[in-house]
C-alpha positions in Angstrom: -21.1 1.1 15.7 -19.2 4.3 14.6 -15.8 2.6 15.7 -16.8 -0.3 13.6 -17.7 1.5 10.6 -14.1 4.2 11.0 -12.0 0.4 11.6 -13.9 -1.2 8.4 -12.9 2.0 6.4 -9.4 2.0 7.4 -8.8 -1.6 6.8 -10.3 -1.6 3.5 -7.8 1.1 3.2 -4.7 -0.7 4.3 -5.7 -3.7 2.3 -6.8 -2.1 -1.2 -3.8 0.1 -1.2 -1.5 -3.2 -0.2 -2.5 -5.2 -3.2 -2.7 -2.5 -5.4 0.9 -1.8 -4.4 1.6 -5.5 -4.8 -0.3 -5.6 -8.5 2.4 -2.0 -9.8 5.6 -3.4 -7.8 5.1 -6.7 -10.4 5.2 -4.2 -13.4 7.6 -2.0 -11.9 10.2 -5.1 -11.0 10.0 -6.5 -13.9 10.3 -3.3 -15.9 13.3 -2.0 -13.7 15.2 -5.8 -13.8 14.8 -5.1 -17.8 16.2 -1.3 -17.6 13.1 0.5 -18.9 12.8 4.3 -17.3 9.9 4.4 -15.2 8.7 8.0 -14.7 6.0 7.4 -12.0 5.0 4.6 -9.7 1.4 5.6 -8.3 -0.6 4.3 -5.4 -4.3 5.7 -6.0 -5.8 9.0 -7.9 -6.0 12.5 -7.4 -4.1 14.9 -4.8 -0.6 13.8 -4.3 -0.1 13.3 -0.7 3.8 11.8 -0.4 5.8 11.9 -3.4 9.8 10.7 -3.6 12.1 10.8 -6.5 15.0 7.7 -6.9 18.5 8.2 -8.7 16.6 6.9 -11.7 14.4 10.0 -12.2 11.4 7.7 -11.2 8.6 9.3 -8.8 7.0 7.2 -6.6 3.9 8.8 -5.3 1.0 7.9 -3.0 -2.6 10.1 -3.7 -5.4 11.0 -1.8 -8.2 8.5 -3.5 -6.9 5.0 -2.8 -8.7 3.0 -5.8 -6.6 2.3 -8.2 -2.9 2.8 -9.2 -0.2 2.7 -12.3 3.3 2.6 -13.8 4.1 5.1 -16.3 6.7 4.5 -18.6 6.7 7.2 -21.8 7.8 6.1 -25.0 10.9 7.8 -27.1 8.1 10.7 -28.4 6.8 11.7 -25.2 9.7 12.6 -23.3 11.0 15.7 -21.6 14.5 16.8 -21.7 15.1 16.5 -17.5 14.0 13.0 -18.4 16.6 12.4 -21.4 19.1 13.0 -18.6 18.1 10.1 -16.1 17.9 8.1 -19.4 21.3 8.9 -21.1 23.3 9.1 -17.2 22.1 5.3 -16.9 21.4 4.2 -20.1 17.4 3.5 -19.9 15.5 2.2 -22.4 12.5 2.8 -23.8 9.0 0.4 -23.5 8.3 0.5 -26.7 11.6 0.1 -28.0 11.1 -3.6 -26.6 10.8 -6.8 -28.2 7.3 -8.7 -28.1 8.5 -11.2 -24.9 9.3 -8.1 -22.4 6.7 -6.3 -23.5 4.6 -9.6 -22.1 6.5 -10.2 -19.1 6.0 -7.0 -17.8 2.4 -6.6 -18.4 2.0 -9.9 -16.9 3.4 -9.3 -13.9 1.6 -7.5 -12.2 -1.4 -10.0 -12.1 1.3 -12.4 -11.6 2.6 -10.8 -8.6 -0.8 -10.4 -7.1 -0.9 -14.6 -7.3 2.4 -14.9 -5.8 1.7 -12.8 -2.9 -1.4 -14.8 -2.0 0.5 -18.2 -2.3 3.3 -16.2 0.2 0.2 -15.7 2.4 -0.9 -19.0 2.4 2.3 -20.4 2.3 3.0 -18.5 6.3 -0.8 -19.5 7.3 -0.2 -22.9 6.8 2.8 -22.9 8.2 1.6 -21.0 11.7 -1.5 -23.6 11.8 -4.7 -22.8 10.3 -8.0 -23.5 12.5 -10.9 -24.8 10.6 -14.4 -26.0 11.1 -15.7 -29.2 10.4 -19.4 -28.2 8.4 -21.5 -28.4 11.1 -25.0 -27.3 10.4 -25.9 -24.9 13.1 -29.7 -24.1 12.3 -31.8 -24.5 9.2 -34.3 -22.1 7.4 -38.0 -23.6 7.0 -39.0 -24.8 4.2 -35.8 -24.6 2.9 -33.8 -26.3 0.1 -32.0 -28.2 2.9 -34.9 -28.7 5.1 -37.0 -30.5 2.0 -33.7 -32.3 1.9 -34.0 -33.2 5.4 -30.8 -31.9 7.0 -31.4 -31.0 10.6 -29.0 -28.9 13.0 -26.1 -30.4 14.6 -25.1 -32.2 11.3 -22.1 -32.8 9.7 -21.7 -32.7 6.0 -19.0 -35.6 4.9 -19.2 -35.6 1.5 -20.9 -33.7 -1.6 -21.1 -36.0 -4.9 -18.3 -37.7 -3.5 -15.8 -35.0 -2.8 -14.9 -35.0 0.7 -16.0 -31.6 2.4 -12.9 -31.0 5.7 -14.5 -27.2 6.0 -17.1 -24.8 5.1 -14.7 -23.2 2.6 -14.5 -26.7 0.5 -18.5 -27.1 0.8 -18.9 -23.4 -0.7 -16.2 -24.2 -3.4 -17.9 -27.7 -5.0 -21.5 -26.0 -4.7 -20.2 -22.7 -7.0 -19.1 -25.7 -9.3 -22.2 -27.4 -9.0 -24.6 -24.6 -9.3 -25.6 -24.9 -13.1 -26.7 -28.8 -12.2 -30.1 -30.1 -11.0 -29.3 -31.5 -7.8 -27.0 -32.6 -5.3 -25.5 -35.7 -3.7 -24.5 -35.7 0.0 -23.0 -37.9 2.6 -23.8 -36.7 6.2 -23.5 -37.9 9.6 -25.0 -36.2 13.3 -22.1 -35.0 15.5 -22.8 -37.5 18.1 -23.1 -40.8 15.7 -20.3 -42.2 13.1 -23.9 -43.4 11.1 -23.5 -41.9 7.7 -26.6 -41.5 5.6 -27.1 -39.8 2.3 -29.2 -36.5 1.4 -30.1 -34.9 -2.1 -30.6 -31.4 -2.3 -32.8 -30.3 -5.4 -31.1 -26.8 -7.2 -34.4 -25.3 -8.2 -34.3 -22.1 -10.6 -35.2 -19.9 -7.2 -31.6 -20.9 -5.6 -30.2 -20.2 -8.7 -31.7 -17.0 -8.4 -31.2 -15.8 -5.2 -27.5 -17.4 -4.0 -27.1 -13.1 -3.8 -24.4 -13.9 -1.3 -23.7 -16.9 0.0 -24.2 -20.2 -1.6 -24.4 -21.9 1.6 -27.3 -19.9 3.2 -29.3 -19.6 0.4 -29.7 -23.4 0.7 -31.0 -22.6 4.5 -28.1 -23.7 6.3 -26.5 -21.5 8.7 -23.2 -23.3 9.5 -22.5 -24.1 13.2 -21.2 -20.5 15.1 -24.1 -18.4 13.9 -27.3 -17.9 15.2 -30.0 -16.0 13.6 -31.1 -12.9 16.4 -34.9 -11.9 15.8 -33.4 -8.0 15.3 -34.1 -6.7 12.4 -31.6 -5.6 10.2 -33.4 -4.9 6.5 -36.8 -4.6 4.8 -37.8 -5.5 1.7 -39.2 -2.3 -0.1 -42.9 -2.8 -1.1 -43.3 -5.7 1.4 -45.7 -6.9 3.9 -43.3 -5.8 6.5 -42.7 -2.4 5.1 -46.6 -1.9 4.6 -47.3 -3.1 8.3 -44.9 -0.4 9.5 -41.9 -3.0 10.7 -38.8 -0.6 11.4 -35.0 -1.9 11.3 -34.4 -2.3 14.6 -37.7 -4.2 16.2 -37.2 -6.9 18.2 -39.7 -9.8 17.6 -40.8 -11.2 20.9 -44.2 -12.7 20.4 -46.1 -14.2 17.8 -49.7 -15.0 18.4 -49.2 -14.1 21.9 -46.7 -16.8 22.1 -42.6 -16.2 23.3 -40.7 -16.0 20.0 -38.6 -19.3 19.9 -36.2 -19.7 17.4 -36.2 -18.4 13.5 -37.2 -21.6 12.3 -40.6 -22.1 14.2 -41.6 -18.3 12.9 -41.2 -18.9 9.7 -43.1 -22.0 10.2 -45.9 -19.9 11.6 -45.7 -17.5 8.9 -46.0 -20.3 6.3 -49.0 -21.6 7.5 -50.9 -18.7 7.7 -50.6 -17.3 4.2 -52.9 -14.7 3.2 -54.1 -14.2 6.9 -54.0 -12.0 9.5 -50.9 -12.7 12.1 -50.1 -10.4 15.1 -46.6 -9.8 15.8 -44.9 -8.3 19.2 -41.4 -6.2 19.0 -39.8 -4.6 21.4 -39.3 -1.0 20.0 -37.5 1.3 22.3 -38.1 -0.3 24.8 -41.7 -0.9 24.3 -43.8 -4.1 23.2 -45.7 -3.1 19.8 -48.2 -4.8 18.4 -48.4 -5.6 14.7 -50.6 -6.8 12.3 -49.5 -8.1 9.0 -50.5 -10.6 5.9 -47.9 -12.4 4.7 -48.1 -13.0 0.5 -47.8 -16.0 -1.8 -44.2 -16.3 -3.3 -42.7 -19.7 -4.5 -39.4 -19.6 -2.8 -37.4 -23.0 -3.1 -40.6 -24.1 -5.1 -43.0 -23.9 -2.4 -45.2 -21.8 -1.0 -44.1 -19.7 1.9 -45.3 -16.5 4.1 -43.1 -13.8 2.5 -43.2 -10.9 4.8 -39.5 -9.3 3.9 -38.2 -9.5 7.2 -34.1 -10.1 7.5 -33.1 -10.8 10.4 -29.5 -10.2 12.0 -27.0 -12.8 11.9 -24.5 -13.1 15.0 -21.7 -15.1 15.1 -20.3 -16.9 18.3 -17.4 -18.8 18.8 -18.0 -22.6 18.8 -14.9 -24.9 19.1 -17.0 -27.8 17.9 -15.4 -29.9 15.0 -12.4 -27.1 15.3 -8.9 -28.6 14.5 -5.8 -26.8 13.8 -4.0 -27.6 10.3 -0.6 -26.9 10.9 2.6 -28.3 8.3 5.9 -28.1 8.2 7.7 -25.1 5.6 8.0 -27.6 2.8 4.7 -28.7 3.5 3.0 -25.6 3.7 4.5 -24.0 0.6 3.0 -27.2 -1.6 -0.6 -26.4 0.3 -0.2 -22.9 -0.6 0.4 -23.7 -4.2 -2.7 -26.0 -4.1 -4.7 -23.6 -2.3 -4.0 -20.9 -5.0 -4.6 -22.9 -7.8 -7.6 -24.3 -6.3 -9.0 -20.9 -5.8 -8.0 -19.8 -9.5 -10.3 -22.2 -10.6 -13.0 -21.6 -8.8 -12.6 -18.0 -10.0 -12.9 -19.0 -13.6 -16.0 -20.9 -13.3 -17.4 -18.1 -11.2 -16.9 -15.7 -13.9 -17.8 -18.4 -16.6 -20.9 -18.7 -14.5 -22.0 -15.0 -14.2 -22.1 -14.9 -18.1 -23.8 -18.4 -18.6 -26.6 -17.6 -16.1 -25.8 -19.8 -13.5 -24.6 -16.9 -11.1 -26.9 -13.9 -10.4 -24.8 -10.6 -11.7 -26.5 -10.0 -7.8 -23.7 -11.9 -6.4 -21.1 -9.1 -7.4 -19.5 -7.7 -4.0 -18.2 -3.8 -4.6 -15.9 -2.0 -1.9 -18.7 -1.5 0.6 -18.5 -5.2 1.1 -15.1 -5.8 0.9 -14.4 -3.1 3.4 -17.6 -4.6 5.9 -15.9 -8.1 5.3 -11.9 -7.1 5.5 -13.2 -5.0 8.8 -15.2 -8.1 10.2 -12.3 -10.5 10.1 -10.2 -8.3 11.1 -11.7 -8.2 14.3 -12.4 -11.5 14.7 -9.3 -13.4 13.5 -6.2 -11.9 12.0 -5.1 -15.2 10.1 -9.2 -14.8 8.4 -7.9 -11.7 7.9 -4.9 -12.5 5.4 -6.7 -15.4 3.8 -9.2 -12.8 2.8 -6.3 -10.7 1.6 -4.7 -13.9 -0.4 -8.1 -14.4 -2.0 -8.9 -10.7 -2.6 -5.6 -10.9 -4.3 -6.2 -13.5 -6.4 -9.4 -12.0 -7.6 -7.2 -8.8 -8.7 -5.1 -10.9 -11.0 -7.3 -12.9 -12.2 -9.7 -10.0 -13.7 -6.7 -8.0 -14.6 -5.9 -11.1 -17.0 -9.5 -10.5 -18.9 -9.1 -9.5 -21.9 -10.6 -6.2 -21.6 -8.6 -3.3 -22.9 -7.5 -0.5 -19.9 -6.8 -4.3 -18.2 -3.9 -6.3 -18.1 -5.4 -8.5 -20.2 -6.3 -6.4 -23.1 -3.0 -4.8 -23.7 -1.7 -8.6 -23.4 -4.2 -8.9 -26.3 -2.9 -6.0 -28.5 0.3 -7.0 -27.8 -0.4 -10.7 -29.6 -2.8 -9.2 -32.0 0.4 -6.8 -33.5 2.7 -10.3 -32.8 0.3 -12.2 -35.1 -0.7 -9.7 -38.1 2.8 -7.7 -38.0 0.4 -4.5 -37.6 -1.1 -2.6 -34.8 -4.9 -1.6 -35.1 -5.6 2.1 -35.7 -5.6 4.8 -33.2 -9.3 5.1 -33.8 -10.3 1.6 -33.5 -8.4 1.8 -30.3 -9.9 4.4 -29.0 -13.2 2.5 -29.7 -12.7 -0.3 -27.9 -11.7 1.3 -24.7 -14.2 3.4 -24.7 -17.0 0.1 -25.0 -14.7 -1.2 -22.2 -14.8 1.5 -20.2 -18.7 1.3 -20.2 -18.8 -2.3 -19.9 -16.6 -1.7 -16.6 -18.6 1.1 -15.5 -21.4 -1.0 -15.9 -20.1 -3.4 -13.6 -18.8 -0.8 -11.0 -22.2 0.3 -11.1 -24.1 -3.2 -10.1 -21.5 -4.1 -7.6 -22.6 -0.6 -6.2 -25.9 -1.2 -6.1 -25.4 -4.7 -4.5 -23.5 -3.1 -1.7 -26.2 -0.5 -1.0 -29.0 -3.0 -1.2 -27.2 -5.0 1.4 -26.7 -1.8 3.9 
C-alpha cells in the first residue's frame, strides 16, 4: 500500500512535470526561432533546485513544487543592464516590440505543442500495436439503468444509436455526447451467439446526476476484467452504513445467514427489504461480526432501492476475452493519431460545454489526487495505458489553456485580438480586474476538483 501510494506520487511527478515542460518548450521554440530574449524558462514554483544559464542569457530552472511553470520574457522597460548585454552581443528582440501575428504564434504554442505531443504519442502507440477490448459487460448493478434495460453479463455492445462501439473507450466517448438526451439506442449481441438484438437505455435526471466518474458504471455496467470484491472501500457520511457502525475494511460474508454471492444478488436483497431490519456478517480482523442495519428509501435510476452507502472495491483482472491487438503501419498510424487527437478534442469541448449547460455534474472534475492514483495505476498495469493517459492528459492541458480566461493561454490570446480590433489596449486597472475574477473563478475550480479527489479517498 505505502509503495503504491510513494509510485503514484512519483509518476504523477514525472508526468505533470513532462507536459508542463512540453506546454513552456512550445512558447520557448517559437519565441527563440523568432529571436526574442527569454530570461527564464521554469519547470514548477518555489525553491530552485537545478538552475543552468545558455549563451543567450536565458535561465532554465527546475523548482521544488512541480505544479505549474513559465517563460519570462521582459519587455524594453523592465530590463537590467547584464541583460542589455545578451541582448545587444546577439541582437534579441523584445516581445512587445512584436507585430500582432508573433505575438499569437507564440502564445499559441504552447497549447499547440501540448496537442502535437499527444498525436506523437499516439502516432508510436499505434504503430507498436495497441491491445483493446471488445465492450464486454462483465457484471451489472441491480436495478440499474442497464439492468431495466435488460443487459445481462457476458454481453457485447455492437452499436450505440448506430455508431459502431470496437472498445470501451468509443462507448464512453458517444455516451459523454449523448448525456444531455433522454435515452439511448443500442445494438448488442451475447459473446457466444452472432444474434444481435436491440436495448434502450433510459437517461433519467439521477444518471445525469451522479455519472461522478465514469459514465459507464453509473449506468451499472462494470466492463468485462473487473469484478466488484465485497471489501469495503468508502462510506457514505450520514448513512445507514455509517449509523450501523460498517468500517472500511469489513468483509461482507453473509447476509441473512446466507454465503454472500455476488454484488448483484445483495443489492437485490437490500432492495427488497426497504425500511427493514437486515443482518449483515463481515469479516473484521479476522472475526465474523454481526450487523444490523435499515436500509432507506432513495430513488436512484428512478426506482426505489435499499440505500445503505456501502462502496465496495473494485479489482481488476486480466481477461483476454474480445482482446485484439491494433497494430498499422507508420503512415497508417500517424493518420490514426491525427484522428484520435481530433476525436478526443472534441469530446473535450462538449465535456466542457456540458459542465456549464448542466448535463455534466461539476462532480465529475478530477484534481491531482486522481490523476496521480490513475497515472500510478496504469503505470503498473500497462505502460502503452500509461502514455495514452499521458496523450490525453495532454490534450486536456491545451485545450483549457485555449479558454479564454486571462492568466491562460487563451486570455492573453484574447487581449491580444481585443488591442488588434479597437487599436487600443484596455487599462491597467480593468486588467487587473479581470484577472483577479479569473483567478477566483480558477480557484474556484481548483477547489471542487479538490474536494472530488478527497471525497473519492
Amino acid at each position: 500500500m505505502l509503495f503504491n501510494v510513494i509510485w503514484d506520487i512519483i509518476i504523477f511527478i514525472i508526468t505533470l512535470s513532462t507536459l508542463i515542460m512540453v506546454h513552456e518548450f512550445g512558447h520557448f521554440y517559437v519565441a527563440r526561432y523568432f529571436n526574442i530574449y527569454i530570461e527564464c524558462f521554469s519547470i514548477g514554483f518555489g525553491k530552485k533546485i537545478l538552475q543552468y544559464r545558455d549563451k543567450y542569457g536565458t535561465s532554465f530552472v527546475i523548482r521544488l513544487i512541480p505544479l505549474g511553470g513559465y517563460i519570462k520574457m521582459p519587455d524594453n522597460h523592465h530590463i537590467t543592464t547584464n541583460q542589455i548585454k545578451y541582448i545587444n552581443k546577439y541582437k534579441l528582440l523584445y516581445f512587445n516590440h512584436l507585430v500582432f501575428l508573433k505575438k499569437f504564434l507564440i502564445i499559441l504554442s504552447g497549447p499547440l505543442f501540448n496537442l502535437i505531443f499527444a498525436i506523437m504519442i499516439y502516432w508510436s502507440i499505434f504503430f507498436i500495436g495497441l491491445p483493446i477490448h471488445k465492450p464486454i459487460i462483465g457484471e451489472i448493478y441491480y436495478s440499474s439503468l442497464a439492468d431495466t434495460a435488460g443487459l445481462t453479463p457476458n454481453t457485447i455492445i455492437k452499436k450505440i444509436n448506430g455508431i459502431k462501439t470496437s472498445d470501451w473507450d468509443t462507448v464512453n466517448t458517444i455516451l459523454i455526447q449523448n448525456v444531455h438526451k433522454d435515452f439511448i439506442d443500442l445494438e448488442v449481441s451475447n459473446i457466444y451467439s452472432d444474434i444481435l438484438s436491440k436495448k434502450k437505455i433510459i437517461l433519467t435526471k439521477n444518471f445525469i446526476k451522479n455519472n461522478k466518474n465514469n459514465l459507464i458504471t453509473s449506468l451499472g455496467i462494470l466492463p468485462k476484467g473487473f469484478i466488484i470484491y465485497p471489501i469495503i472501500t468508502q462510506i457514505i457520511t450520514q448513512s445507514p452504513a455509517e449509523k450501523a457502525k460498517f468500517y472500511v475494511g469489513d468483509e461482507i460474508v453473509k447476509i441473512q445467514n446466507k454465503n454472500f454471492t455476488n454484488w448483484y444478488n445483495f443489492q437485490k436483497i437490500i432492495s427488497n427489504n426497504i425500511n427493514k431490519s437486515i443482518l449483515i456478517t463481515v469479516k473484521r480482523n479476522k472475526k465474523n461480526i454481526n450487523i444490523i442495519l435499515n436500509p432507506n428509501k432513495e430513488y436512484l435510476y428512478n426506482k426505489k432501492n435499499g440505500f445503505i452507502g456501502l462502496i465496495p472495491q473494485i479489482l481488476h483482472y486480466r481477461d483476454n476475452t474480445g482482446l485484439t491487438i491494433y497494430k498499422y503501419n507508420i503512415y497508417q498510424s500517424f493518420i490514426k493519431a491525427i484522428s484520435k487527437t481530433y476525436i478526443l478534442i472534441k469530446l473535450m469541448l462538449v465535456i466542457i460545454a456540458n459542465l456549464f449547460h448542466g448535463s455534466i455534474s461539476f462532480h465529475s472534475i478530477n484534481g491531482p489526487i486522481s490523476i496521480a492514483r490513475n497515472a500510478g495505476i496504469l503505470s503498473r498495469d500497462n505502460y502503452l495505458y500509461y502514455f495514452m493517459f499521458l496523450a490525453l492528459i495532454s490534450i486536456n492541458l491545451g485545450i483549457i489553456n485555449l479558454l479564454p480566461i486571462p492568466v491562460l493561454d487563451g486570455g492573453q490570446i484574447s487581449f491580444l485580438l481585443y488591442t488588434k480590433i479597437t487599436g487600443h489596449k484596455l487599462s491597467k486597472r480593468t486588467q487587473e480586474l479581470i484577472y483577479n475574477i479569473s483567478l477566483i473563478f480558477l480557484f474556484l475550480i481548483m477547489g471542487i476538483a479538490l474536494i472530488n479527489d478527497f471525497s473519492q479517498l
